[in-house]
C-alpha positions in Angstrom: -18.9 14.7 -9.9 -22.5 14.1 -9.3 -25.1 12.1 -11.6 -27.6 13.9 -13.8 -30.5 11.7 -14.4 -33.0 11.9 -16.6 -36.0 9.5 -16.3 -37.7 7.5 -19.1 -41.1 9.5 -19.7 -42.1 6.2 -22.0 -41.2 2.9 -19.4 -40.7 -0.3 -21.2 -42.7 -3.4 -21.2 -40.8 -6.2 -19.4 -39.8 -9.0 -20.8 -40.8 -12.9 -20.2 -38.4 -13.6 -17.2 -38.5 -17.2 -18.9 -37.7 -16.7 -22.2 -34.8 -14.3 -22.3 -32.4 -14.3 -25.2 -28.8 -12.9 -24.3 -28.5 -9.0 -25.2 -31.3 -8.4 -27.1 -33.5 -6.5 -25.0 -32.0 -3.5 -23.0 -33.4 -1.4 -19.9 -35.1 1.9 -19.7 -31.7 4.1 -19.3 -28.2 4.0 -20.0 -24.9 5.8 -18.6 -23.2 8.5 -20.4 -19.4 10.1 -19.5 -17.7 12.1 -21.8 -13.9 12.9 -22.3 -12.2 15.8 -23.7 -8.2 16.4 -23.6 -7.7 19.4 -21.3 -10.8 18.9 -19.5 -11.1 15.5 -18.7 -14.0 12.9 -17.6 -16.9 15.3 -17.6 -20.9 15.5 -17.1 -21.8 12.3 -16.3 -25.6 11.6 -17.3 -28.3 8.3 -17.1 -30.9 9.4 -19.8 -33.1 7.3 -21.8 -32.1 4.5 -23.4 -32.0 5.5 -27.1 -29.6 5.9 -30.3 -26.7 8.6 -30.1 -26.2 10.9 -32.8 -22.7 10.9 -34.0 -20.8 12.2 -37.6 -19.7 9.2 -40.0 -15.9 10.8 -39.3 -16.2 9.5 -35.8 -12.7 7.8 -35.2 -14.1 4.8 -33.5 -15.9 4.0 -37.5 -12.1 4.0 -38.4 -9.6 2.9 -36.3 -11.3 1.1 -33.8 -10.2 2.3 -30.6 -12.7 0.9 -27.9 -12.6 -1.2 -24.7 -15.3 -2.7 -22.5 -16.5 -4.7 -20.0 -18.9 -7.5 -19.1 -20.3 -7.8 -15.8 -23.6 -9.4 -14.2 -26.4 -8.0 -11.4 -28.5 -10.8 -9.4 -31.5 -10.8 -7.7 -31.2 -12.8 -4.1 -34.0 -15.2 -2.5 -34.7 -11.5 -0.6 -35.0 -9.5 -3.4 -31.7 -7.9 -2.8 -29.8 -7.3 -6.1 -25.4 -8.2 -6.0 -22.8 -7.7 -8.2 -20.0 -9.9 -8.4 -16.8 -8.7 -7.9 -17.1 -5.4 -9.6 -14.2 -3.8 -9.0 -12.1 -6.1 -10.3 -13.8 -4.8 -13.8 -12.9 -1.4 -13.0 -9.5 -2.2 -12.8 -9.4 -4.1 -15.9 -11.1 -1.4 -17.7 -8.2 0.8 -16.8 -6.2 -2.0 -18.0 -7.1 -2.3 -21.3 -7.4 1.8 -21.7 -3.7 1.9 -20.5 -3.1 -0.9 -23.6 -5.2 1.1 -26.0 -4.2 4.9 -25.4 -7.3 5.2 -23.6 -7.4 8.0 -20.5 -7.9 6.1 -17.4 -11.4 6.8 -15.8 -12.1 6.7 -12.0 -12.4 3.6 -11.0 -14.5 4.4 -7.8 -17.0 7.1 -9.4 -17.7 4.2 -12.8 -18.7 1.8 -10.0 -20.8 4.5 -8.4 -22.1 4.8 -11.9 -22.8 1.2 -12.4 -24.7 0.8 -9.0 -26.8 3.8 -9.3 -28.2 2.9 -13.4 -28.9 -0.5 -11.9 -30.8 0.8 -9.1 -32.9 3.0 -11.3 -33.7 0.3 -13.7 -33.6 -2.2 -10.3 -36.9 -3.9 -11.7 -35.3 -5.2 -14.8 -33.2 -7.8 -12.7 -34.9 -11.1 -13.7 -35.6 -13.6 -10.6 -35.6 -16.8 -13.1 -33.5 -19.3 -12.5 -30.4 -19.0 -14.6 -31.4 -15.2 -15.4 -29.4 -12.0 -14.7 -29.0 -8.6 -15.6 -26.3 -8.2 -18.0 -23.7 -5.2 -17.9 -21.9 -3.2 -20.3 -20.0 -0.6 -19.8 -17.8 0.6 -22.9 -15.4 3.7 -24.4 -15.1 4.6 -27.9 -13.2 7.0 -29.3 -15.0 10.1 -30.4 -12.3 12.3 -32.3 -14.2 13.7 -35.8 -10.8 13.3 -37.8 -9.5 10.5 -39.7 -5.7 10.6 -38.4 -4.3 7.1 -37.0 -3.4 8.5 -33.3 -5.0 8.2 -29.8 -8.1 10.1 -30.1 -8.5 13.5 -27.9 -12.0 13.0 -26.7 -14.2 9.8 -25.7 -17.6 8.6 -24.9 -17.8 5.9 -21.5 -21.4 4.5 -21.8 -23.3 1.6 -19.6 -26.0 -0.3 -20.6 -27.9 -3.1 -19.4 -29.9 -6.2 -20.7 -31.9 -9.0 -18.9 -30.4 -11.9 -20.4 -31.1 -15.7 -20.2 -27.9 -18.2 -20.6 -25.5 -17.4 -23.2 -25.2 -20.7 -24.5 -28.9 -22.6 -25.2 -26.9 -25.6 -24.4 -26.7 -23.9 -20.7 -24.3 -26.2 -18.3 -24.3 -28.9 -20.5 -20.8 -29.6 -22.6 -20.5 -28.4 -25.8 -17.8 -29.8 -28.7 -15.2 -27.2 -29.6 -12.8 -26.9 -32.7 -9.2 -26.5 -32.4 -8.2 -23.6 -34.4 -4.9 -23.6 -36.3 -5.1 -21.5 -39.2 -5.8 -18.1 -37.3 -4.1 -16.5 -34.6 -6.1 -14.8 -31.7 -3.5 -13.3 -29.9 0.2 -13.4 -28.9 2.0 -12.1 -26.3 3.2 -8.5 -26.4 -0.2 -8.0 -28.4 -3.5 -6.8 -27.2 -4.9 -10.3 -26.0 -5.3 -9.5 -22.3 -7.1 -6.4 -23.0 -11.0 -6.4 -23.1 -10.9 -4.6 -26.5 -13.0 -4.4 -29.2 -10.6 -5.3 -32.1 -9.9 -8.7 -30.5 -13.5 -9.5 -30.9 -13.5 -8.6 -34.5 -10.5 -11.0 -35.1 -11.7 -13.7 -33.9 -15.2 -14.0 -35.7 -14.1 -15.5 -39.0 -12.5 -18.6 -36.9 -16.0 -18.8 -35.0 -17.9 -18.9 -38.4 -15.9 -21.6 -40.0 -16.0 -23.8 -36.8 -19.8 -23.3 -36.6 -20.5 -24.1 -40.5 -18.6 -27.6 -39.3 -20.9 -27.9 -36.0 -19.2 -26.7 -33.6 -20.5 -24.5 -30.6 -16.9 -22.8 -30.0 -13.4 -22.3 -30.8 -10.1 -23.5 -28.9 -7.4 -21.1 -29.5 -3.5 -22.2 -29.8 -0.6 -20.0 -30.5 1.7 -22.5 -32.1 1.3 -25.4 -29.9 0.2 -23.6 -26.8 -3.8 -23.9 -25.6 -4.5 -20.0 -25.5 -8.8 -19.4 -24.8 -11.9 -21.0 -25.7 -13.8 -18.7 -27.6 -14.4 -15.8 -25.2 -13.1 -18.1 -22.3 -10.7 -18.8 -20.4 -10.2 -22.5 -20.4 -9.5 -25.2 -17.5 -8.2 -29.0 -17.9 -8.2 -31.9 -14.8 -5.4 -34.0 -15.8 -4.3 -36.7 -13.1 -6.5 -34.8 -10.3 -4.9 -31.7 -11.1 -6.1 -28.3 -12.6 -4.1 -26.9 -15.3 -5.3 -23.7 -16.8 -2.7 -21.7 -19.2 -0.9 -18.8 -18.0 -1.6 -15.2 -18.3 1.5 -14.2 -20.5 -0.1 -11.3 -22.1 -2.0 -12.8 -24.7 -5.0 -14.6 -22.5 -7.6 -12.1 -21.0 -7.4 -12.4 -16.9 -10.8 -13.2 -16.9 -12.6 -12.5 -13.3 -14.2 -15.5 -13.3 -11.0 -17.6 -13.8 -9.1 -15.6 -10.8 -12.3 -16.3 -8.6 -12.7 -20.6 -9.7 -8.5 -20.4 -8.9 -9.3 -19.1 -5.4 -12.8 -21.6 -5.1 -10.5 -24.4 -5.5 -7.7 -23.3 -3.6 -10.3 -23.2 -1.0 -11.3 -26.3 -1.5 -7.3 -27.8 -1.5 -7.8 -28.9 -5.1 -4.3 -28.7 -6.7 -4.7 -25.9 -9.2 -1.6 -24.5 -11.5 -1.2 -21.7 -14.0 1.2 -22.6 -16.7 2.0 -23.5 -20.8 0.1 -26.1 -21.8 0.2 -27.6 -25.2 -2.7 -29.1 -27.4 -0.3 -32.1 -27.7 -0.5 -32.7 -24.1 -3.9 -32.3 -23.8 -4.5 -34.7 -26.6 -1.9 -36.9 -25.1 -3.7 -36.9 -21.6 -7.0 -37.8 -23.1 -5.5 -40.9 -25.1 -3.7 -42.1 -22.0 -7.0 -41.6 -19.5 -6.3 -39.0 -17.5 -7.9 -36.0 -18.6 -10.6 -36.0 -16.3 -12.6 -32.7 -17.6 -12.5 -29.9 -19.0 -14.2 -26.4 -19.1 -14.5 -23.1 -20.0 -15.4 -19.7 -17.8 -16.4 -16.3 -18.2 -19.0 -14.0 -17.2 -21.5 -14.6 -19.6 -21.8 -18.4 -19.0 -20.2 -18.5 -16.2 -18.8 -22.6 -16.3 -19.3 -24.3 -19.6 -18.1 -27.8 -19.6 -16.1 -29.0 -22.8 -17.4 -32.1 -23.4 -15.0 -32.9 -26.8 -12.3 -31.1 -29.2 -11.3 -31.7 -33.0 -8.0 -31.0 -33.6 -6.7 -31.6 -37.3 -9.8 -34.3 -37.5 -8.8 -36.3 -34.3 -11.4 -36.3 -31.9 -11.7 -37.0 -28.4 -14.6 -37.1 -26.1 -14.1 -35.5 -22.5 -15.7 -37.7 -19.9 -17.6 -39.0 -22.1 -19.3 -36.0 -22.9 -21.0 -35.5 -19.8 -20.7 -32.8 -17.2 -17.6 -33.7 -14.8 -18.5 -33.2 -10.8 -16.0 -30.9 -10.4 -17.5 -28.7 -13.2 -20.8 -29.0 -12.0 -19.6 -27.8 -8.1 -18.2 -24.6 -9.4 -20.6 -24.0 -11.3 -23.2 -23.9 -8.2 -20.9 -22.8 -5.9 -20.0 -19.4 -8.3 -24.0 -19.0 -9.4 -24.9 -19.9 -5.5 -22.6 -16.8 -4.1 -23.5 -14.4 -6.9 -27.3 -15.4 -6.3 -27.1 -15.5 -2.3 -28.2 -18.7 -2.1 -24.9 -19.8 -0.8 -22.6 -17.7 1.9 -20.1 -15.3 0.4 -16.8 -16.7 2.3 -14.5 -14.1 -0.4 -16.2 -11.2 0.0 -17.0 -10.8 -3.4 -20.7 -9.5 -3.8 -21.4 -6.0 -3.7 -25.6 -4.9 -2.9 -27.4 -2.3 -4.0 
């Protein structure tokens, strides 16, 4: 299929490279794919970045059937601009249709798709320190009928957003709050897929933790550590990295898979398995959790510097940024920036 493309006839002022909020201010065009049973993935459009006009029957309003996907473009010392392992969020895409009754899309052509919007709108890739141009590409469901089944057509979009850090707090540790009331996910449920229901669940847990001061949320199922927030989470215990195991209910976040490989690389001993809030607890009253930390796209590392769990608190090194921490995190931002050699083969350039 080729790309229609329609340019902006009224260009955007951009935005202060040094004051960016995180997806508040969006680009000069967006991606648009549609679907319809019998014919497929079909006219695949960037146009200007503006509303969509769609019927209050649209299935989507109702029933919630929508996936996405977060990914990042950087702007090297050069001026080149990289993507970070982007296929990887193809195939997940395609994972989380599959979970979701979603048609699969082409996982080559909505790369395609990605690099050619960012290379339009190529001047809205900050430079800043700590900046980068946000990604999101997304399906909803489009049927005008209010039936509970898969929908028969859909709408795949992509826009994009200069963004600052996600957390104002940056790479400093933030406190987190053990959740125990709600449930996020559970295996043989939708946790590992990037969909938009799972988002929705888990704001009332957010909202209560962050009326008693807390940046984030540490998931458990039972007694078993799940995510942080949108997360995936990492402990050192005893010189080892423990991170829980994808079982089905814990996204396989991208940037978890690559900090597994980093510290392979580096012979750090790293192991996916169940862990249990008891045993974390239990590690940090004995002295040998070391650190702790979060990862994910939008912040990429974000060190956990204490938890509250049923009003016992512990701090994690004491509060501070651990070293190992703090060498992913340059070591990740370094590759994705160009500012340190790509030994995975991860980046992609437009």
């Amino acid at each position: 299929m080729e790309i229609r493309i329609e340019k902006t006839k009224n260009p955007k002022a951009k935005p202060d490279e040094e004051n960016l909020a995180f997806g508040k201010i969006f680009t000069d065009h967006m991606f648009i794919m549609d679907y319809e049973e019998g014919k497929g993935w079909h006219d695949p459009r960037i146009v200007p970045f503006g509303p969509i006009e769609v019927l209050p029957s649209l299935s989507i309003f109702h029933y919630g059937q929508a996936v996405f996907e977060g990914m990042k473009a950087y702007k090297s010392p050069t001026g080149k601009i990289r993507l970070f392992r982007p296929e990887q969020n193809m195939k997940r895409l395609n994972r989380s249709n599959e979970r979701v009754c979603i048609p699969p899309i082409d996982e080559e052509f909505c790369l395609t798709a990605v690099k050619t919007l960012v290379d339009l709108d190529r001047d809205w890739v900050p430079k800043a320190e700590g900046t980068a141009l946000y990604i999101r590409p997304f399906i909803i469901a489009t049927d005008l009928v209010l039936k509970i089944k898969p929908s028969s057509s859909y709408k795949f979009m992509i826009i994009l957003s200069p963004v600052g850090a996600y957390y104002p707090q940056g790479i400093n540790p933030v406190d987190i709050y053990v959740e125990n009331q709600y449930v996020r996910a559970v295996p043989g449920g939708t946790g590992y897929a990037k969909t938009s229901a799972n988002y929705a669940a888990s704001m009332k847990a957010q909202a209560e933790a962050e009326e008693k001061g807390y940046v984030q949320v540490l998931w458990v199922n039972g007694e078993y550590v799940q995510e942080v927030g949108s997360m995936n989470v990492f402990f050192k215990i005893d010189g080892e990295v423990v991170t829980p195991e994808l079982d089905g209910s814990i996204l396989p976040g991208i940037t978890r898979d690559s900090v597994i490989k980093l510290l392979q690389s580096w012979d750090v001993p790293v192991v996916e398995r169940k862990l249990t809030i008891d045993e974390v607890f239990e590690a940090a009253r004995s002295g040998r959790l070391e650190e702790a930390f979060g990862t994910g796209t939008a912040a990429v590392i974000s060190p956990v510097g204490g938890l509250d769990w049923n009003g016992h608190l512990i701090k994690i090194n004491d509060g501070k940024t651990g070293e190992l921490s703090a060498k992913i995190y340059e070591n990740i931002t370094g590759i994705q920036t160009g500012e340190i050699e790509d030994p995975f083969g991860w980046i992609v350039e437009i």
